[in-house]
C-alpha positions in Angstrom: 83.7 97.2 91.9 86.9 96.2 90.4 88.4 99.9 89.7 90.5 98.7 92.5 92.5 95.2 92.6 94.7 94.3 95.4 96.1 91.1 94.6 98.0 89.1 97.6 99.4 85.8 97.9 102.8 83.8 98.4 105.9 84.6 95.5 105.3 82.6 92.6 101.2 82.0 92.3 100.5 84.1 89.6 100.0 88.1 91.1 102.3 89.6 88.7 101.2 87.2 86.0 97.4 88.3 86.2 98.6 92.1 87.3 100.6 92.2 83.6 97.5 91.0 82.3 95.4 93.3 83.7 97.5 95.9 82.6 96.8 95.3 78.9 92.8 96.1 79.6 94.2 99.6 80.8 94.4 98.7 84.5 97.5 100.8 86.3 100.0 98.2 87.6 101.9 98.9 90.5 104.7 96.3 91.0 105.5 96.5 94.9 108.5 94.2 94.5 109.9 95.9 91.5 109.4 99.1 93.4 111.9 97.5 96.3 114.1 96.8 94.1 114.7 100.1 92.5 115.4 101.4 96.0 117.4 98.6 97.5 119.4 99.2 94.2 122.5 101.2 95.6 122.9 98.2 98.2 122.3 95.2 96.4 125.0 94.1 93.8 123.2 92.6 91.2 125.2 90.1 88.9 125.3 89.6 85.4 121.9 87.9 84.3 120.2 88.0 88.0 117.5 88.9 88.4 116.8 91.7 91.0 114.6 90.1 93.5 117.1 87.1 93.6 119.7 89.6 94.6 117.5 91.1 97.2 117.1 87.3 98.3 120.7 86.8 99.3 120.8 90.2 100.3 118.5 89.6 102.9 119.7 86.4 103.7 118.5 82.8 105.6 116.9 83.5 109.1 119.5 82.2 110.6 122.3 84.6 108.8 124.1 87.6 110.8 122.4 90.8 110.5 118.7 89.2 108.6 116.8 90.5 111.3 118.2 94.4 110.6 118.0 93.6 106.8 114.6 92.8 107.2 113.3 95.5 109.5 114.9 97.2 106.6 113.1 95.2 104.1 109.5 96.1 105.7 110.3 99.6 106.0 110.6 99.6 102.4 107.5 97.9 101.2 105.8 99.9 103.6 106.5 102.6 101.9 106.1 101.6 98.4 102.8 99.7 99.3 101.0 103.5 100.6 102.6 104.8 97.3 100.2 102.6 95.6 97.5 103.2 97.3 98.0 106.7 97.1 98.2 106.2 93.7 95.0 104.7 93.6 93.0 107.0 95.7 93.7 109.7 93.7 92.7 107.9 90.5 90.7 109.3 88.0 87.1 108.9 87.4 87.3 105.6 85.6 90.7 104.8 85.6 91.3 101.1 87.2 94.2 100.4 89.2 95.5 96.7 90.4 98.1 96.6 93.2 100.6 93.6 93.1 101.5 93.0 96.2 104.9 91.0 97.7 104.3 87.9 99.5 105.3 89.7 103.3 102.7 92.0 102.6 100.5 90.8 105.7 103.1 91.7 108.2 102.6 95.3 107.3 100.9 97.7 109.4 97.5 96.9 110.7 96.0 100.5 109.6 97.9 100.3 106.1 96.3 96.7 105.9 93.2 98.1 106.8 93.1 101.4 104.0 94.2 98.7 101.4 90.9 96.5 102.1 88.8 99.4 102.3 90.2 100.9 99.1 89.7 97.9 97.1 88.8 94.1 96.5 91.7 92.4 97.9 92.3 89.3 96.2 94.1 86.1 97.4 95.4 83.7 95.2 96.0 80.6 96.9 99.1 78.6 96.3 97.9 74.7 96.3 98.8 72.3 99.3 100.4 70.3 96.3 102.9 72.9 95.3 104.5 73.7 98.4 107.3 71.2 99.0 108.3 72.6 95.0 107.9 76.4 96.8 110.8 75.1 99.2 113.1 73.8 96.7 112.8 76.9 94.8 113.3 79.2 97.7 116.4 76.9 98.5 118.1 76.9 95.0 117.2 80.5 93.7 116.4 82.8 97.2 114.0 85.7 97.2 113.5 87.9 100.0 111.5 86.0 102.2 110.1 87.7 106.3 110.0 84.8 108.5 108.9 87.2 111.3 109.0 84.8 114.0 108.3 81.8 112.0 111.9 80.0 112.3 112.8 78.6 115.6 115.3 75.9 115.6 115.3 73.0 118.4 118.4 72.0 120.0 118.2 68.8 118.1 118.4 70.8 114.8 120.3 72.4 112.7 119.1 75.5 111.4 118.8 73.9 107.7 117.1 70.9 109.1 114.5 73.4 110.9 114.1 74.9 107.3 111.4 72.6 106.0 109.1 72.4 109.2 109.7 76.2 109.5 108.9 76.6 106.3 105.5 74.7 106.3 104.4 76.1 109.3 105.0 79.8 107.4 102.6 78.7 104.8 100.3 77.8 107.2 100.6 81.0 109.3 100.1 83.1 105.8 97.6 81.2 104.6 95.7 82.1 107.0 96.4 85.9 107.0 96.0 86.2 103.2 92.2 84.6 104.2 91.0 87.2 106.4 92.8 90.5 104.7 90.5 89.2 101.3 87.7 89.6 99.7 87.9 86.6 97.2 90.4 83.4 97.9 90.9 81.7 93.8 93.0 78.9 93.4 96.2 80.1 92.0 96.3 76.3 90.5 93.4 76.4 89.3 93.7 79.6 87.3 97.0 78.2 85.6 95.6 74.7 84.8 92.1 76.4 83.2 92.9 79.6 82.5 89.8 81.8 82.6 91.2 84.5 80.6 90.9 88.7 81.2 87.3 88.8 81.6 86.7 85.2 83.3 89.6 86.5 86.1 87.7 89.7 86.3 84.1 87.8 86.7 85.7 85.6 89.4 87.3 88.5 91.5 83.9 89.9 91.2 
């Protein structure tokens, strides 16, 4: 049942922690947003100490900056593509090798059939960022920026200034995704809950069960 792992959820709640994890049982990790980031490489200038993804964050931009909505269509079409690489990958596993899929937070707005073959393919597992947590998601996304698809998330009134519309954007994204991440699964855990009592390898793996 778990030969396959698809692991989905907002930036930040643990996928690539419990992916790494995973790997050390043997489990093939494929890093979707590392994957992006080896083929946005030729466009993103990356400084010294940066981390990749923070680079592809001001690459891509605020909602509100010229050229986001081009940077990411561009964005998509990328994680598109690394995202049936994966599965691929997994499909054509061998008999009794595991796979786990780490997905990037945007991966809902992909294409319904490529949703679809992920789900069928394996247990897709959401791990939930806490209510709690999300103002401390905001400031994060403010002061160190990772790609982020807003889709058609971020309207500003004509009373506000597009950073004022930021925050009650920003919630009603969570919201929106929330909500996606819950249907495309198999299994919702508590991404708090998994870092405040952590169940280890085999306790993660009973759980996704």
């Amino acid at each position: 049942m778990n030969d396959v792992l698809v692991l989905v959820g907002m930036s930040g709640v643990g996928k690539s922690f419990w992916s790494e994890r995973l790997a050390t049982r043997g489990y093939v990790h494929h890093d979707c947003d590392g994957a992006i980031g080896e083929q946005l490489g030729s466009i993103v200038d990356v400084a010294e100490g940066e981390a990749p993804v923070h680079a592809l964050g001001r690459w891509m931009g605020m909602p509100w900056s010229e050229d986001y909505a081009t940077r990411e269509a561009r964005y998509l079409a990328l994680e598109g593509t690394v995202t049936e690489e994966a599965l691929e990958a997994a499909r054509a596993r061998a008999p009794g090798e595991r796979h786990v899929v780490d997905t990037t937070g945007s991966v809902i707005y992909l294409a319904p059939k490529l949703l679809e073959q992920l789900r069928e393919l394996g247990r897709v597992v959401y791990l939930r960022t806490p209510d709690a947590r999300r103002d401390a998601m905001l400031k994060r996304y403010l002061e160190e920026p990772k790609p982020v698809v807003w889709g058609d998330a971020f309207r500003a009134r004509a009373d506000e200034t597009p950073e004022d519309a930021l925050p009650r954007c920003y919630a009603e994204l969570l919201a929106w995704r929330d909500a996606r991440y819950a249907a495309l699964a198999h299994v919702t855990l508590d991404g708090g809950q998994l870092e405040a009592a952590d169940p280890g390898i085999d306790g993660f793996l009973a759980k996704v069960s």
